[in-house]
C-alpha positions, 0 to 999 in steps of 0.5 A: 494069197492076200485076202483081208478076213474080218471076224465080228469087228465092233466099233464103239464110241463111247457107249454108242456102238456104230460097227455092229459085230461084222464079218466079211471076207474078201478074196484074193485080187478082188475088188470089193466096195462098201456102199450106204448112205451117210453114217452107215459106218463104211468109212469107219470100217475102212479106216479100221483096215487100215488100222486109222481107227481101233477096235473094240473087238474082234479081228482083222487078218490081211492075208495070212496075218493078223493084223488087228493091233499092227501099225498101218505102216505095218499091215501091208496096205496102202490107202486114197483119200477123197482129197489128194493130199499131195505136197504143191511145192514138189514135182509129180515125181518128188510127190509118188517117190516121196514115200519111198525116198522116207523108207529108203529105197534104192534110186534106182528101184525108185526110178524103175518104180516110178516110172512104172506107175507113171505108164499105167496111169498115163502120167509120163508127160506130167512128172516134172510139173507141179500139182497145181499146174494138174486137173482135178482127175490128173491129181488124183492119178497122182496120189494113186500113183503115190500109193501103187510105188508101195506096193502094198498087198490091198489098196484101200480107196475112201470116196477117192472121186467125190470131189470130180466133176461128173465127167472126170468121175466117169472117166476115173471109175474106167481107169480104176478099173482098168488099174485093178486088171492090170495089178490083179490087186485086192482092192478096197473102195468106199462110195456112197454112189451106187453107180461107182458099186455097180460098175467096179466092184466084184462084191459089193457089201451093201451097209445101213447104220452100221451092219451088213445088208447084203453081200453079192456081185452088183447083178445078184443084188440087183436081181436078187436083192434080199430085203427092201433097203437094198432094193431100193439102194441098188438101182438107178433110178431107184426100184418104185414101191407100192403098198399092197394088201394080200386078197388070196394064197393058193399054193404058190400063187399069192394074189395081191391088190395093187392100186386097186387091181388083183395081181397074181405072183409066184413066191416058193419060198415064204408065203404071206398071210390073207390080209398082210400088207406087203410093199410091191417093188417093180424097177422103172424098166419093167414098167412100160406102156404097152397095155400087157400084164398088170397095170397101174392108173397114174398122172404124168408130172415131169418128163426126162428125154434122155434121147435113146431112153426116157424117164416118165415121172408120174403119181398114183392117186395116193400120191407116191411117186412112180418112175418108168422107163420108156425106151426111145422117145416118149410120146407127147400123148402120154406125157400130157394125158391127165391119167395113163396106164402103166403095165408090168409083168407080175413075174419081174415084180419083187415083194416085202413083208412090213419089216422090209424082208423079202417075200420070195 
């Protein structure tokens, strides 16, 4: 069982404290994402796993070790950085065995290591060639191949395809992917792409200026989000939001208008108040242009034509921006009309107090 536990971990610099008491725990062979804008603190939270930054408090335990005053070399980790860092002047395979070859491991557990990594990373045919004869993705199967040969107990990823072009992106995310089957590893991985969050990750830990938004598996967040931030965060394109004013509560039933319409939605849990503003968030999927449920008046601007899906960009009258989707083609009547209609059912619709909680 290796699974990496933090106990309200702190990072300061100085007297600007940017890692805010955290605690998180990742499971054995889970493979578990840090996501945020820039300055959220994910890279910093990385690197005080690998025990590249120190910390102020707390503890960090790597399976049934505490680890937090260890080495790196000494936690059991093995880490990929967003630049390959490999060494241009030796070959594929001098560059994965290096690390082995310093720690002096037998020749013959290298080769038999090496060789296995090559094989999961399809890098057979390359390992008597040189880093620069290699493209950017090849590259970086390299310096994971580096890592793997380790094999340590949690790979830790730190943006490692932010510096491929969108199709190598693509293509890598599915290898990860297929890697993280293969080895049953605990991994890891730092992006600040949401898409990357989504498409690999078991858990998601979702983080702003330096504290845990929300943790959950990239559906639960996408359709349980716990507060506006991560709504808007998870999600491409991102949820739209509109404000709102609370006109009526009865019971369960909250009527809130909506760009000028009534409309009525179900929340259980924490009713508003008559008269709170509230923010109405509705992913552009659930808007469409079929004239049933709730509707809201806007003006087309652009079009994106997707050919199985299309993206209509469109402004309400006090200018916020509001994007739906339109399965197949949009139609040119829609997309040249000075107004539409845009249609949602209130069910599918999220809410927000003014702090950004959500109202369920």
């Amino acid at each position: 069982m290796v699974e990496v536990i933090l106990k309200n971990v702190k990072k300061a610099y100085g007297s600007v404290e940017v890692i805010h008491g955290i605690d998180l725990h990742i499971e054995d062979q889970e493979f578990c994402v840090f996501v945020g804008p820039s300055g959220c603190g994910k890279s910093t939270l990385l690197r005080m796993i690998a025990g590249l930054e120190d910390i102020n408090d707390g503890e960090i335990w790597i399976g049934d070790k505490d680890v937090t005053d260890l080495e790196p070399v000494d936690r059991g980790i093995s880490m990929v950085f967003q630049t390959y860092a490999l060494y241009p002047h030796m070959t594929v395979r001098e560059n994965i065995q290096y690390g082995l070859k310093v720690s002096k491991t037998p020749q013959d557990e290298i080769d038999r290591r090496v060789a296995d990594a090559a094989k999961n990373l399809q890098l057979d045919d390359y390992l008597d060639r040189k880093p620069g004869q290699l493209s950017g993705g090849q590259r970086q199967r390299v310096a994971i191949g580096r890592s793997i040969v380790r094999k340590p107990d949690v790979f830790l990823f730190d943006e490692p395809l932010s510096n491929l072009d969108a199709e190598l992106r693509v293509y890598m995310r599915i290898e990860i992917a297929r890697l993280h089957n293969r080895l049953d590893s605990t991994m890891v991985y730092v992006t600040h792409d949401q898409v990357e969050a989504m498409t690999l990750a078991d858990k998601i830990v979702v983080l702003q200026a330096g504290r845990i938004e929300q943790v959950g598996s990239p559906l639960h967040l996408y359709d349980d989000p716990d507060n506006q931030f991560v709504a808007g965060f998870i999600g491409s394109p991102r949820m739209n939001f509109l404000p709102g004013k609370v006109t009526a509560v009865d019971g369960d039933s909250t009527s809130i208008s909506v760009d000028g319409a009534n409309v009525n939605i179900t929340l259980t849990q924490n009713s508003p108040s008559d008269g709170d503003d509230v923010t109405v968030g509705i992913r552009p999927e659930h808007l469409g242009v079929d004239g049933q449920g709730a509707q809201i008046t806007v003006r087309p601007d652009v079009t994106e034509q997707m050919g199985g899906v299309g993206y209509m960009h469109t402004y309400t009258a006090q200018d916020i921006h509001v994007v739906a989707e339109v399965k197949g083609r949009i139609a040119a009547s829609a997309t040249e009309a000075e107004q539409i209609a845009l249609s949602f059912d209130p069910g599918q619709a999220f809410v927000f107090d003014g702090s950004g909680g959500r109202l369920r």
